[in-house]
C-alpha positions in Angstrom: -12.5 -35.8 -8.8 -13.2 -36.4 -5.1 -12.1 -34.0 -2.4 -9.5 -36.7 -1.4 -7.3 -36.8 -4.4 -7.5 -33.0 -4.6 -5.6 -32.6 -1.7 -3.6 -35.7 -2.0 -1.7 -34.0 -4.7 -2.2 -30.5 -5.6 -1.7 -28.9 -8.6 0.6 -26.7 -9.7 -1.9 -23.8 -9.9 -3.2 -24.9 -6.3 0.7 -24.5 -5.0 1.1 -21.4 -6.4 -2.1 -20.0 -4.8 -0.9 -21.6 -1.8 2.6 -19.5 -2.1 0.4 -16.4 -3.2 -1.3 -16.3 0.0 1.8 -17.1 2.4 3.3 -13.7 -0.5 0.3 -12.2 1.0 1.4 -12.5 4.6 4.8 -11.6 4.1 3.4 -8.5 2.6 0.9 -8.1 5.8 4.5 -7.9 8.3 5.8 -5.9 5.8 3.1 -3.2 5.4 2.1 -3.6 9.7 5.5 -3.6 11.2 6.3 0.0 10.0 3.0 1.2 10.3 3.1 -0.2 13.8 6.3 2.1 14.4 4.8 5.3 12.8 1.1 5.0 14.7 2.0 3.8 17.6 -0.9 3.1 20.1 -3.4 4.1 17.2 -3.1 1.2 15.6 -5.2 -0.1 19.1 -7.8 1.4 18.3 -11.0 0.9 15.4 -8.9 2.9 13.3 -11.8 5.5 12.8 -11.3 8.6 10.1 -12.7 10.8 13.7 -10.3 8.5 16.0 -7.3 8.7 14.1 -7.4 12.1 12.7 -7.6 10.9 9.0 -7.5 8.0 7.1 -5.0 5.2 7.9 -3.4 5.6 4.6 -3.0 9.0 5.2 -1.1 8.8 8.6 1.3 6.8 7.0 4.6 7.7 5.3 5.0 7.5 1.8 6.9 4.5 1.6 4.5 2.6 3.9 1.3 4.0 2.3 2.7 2.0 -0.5 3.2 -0.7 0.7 -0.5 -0.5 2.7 -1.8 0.0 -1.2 0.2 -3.2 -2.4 -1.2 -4.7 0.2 -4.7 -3.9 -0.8 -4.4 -4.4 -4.6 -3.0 -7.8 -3.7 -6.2 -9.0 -2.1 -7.9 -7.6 -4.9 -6.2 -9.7 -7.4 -6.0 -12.8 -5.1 -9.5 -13.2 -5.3 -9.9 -13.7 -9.3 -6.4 -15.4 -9.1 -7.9 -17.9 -6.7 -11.1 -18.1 -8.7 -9.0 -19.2 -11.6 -7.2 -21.6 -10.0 -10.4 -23.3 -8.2 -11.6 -23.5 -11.5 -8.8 -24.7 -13.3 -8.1 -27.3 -10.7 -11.9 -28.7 -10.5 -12.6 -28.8 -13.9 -9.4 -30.9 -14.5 -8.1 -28.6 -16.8 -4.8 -27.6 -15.5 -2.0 -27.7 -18.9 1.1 -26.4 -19.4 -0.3 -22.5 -20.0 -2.4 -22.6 -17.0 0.8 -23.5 -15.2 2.9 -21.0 -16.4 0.2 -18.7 -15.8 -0.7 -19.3 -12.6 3.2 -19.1 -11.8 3.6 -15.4 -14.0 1.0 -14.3 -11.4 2.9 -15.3 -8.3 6.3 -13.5 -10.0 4.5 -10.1 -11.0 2.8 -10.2 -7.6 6.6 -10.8 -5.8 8.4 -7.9 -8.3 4.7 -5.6 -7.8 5.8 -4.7 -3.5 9.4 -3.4 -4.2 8.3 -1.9 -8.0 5.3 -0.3 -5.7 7.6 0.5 -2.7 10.4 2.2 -5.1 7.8 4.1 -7.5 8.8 2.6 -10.1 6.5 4.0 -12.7 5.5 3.1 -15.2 6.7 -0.4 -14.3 4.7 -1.1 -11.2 1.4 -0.9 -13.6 3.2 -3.2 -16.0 4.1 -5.9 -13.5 0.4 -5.6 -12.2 -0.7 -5.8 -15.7 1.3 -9.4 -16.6 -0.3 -10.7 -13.4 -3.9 -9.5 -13.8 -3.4 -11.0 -17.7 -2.2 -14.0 -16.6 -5.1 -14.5 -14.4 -7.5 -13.9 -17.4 -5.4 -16.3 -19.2 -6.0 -19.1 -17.2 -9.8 -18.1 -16.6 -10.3 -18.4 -20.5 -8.3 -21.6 -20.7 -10.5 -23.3 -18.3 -13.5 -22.9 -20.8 -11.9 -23.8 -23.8 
C-alpha cells in the first residue's frame, strides 16, 4: 500500500482517529476556556507549582479539574488508539470488528467528558473501560 492510496481513501478506523483528535480539541476549549476564567492572568505564565501557588489542577474548580483530568486521560488513550489504528490500516487488516471498534472508542471517549464532568461513578470507569477494550480489540485483531 503506497502512501498515496492511504490518503486517497481512508479507512474507517483512520476517520474515526481523525474525529478522535478534532473530540480532543473540543475537549481542549472545553477544559481552557473555564480555566482561563478561574486563573486569570496565571494561566500567562510557566504554570510553575512555586508560580502558581499549587498545582494547576489544584487551582481549578471541581468541575473543571474534571474536565482538565478528561482531558489528560484522553491523550493517554489516543496514543494506543492511534497505534491501533496505524496498525490496522497499514497492515491491510481493517474488517468489520476493527470498525466497530475503532468507532466504540470514539463513542466511550464522547459519553467519558460529561460522565467525568457529572461524577458519574461508577460509570465514567465503565465508559473508559469499553474504549480502552475496544482499543485492545482492534490491536489483537491486527495480528490475527
Amino acid at each position: 500500500m503506497t502512501y498515496r492510496v492511504l490518503f486517497d481513501h481512508m479507512t474507517p478506523e483512520l476517520t474515526a482517529l481523525t474525529l478522535a483528535a478534532l473530540l480532543q480539541v473540543v475537549q481542549f476549549v472545553l477544559m481552557s476556556v473555564p480555566a482561563n476564567r478561574e486563573l486569570g492572568a496565571k494561566t500567562m505564565t510557566a504554570r510553575d507549582r512555586s508560580k502558581l501557588g499549587g498545582s494547576m489542577e489544584d487551582l481549578l474548580s471541581d468541575k473543571t479539574a474534571r474536565l482538565y483530568r478528561a482531558l489528560n486521560n484522553h491523550f493517554e488513550g489516543l496514543i494506543l488508539f492511534t497505534i491501533a489504528c496505524v496498525v490496522v490500516t497499514l497492515a491491510d487488516q481493517s474488517t468489520p470488528l476493527t470498525v466497530a471498534c475503532a468507532y466504540a472508542y470514539l463513542i466511550a471517549r464522547i459519553l467519558y467528558v460529561p460522565a467525568y464532568y457529572f461524577g458519574l461513578a461508577p460509570w465514567r470507569s465503565v465508559i473508559w473501560m469499553v474504549g480502552f477494550g475496544a482499543t485492545i480489540l482492534m490491536l489483537i485483531a491486527a495480528l490475527i
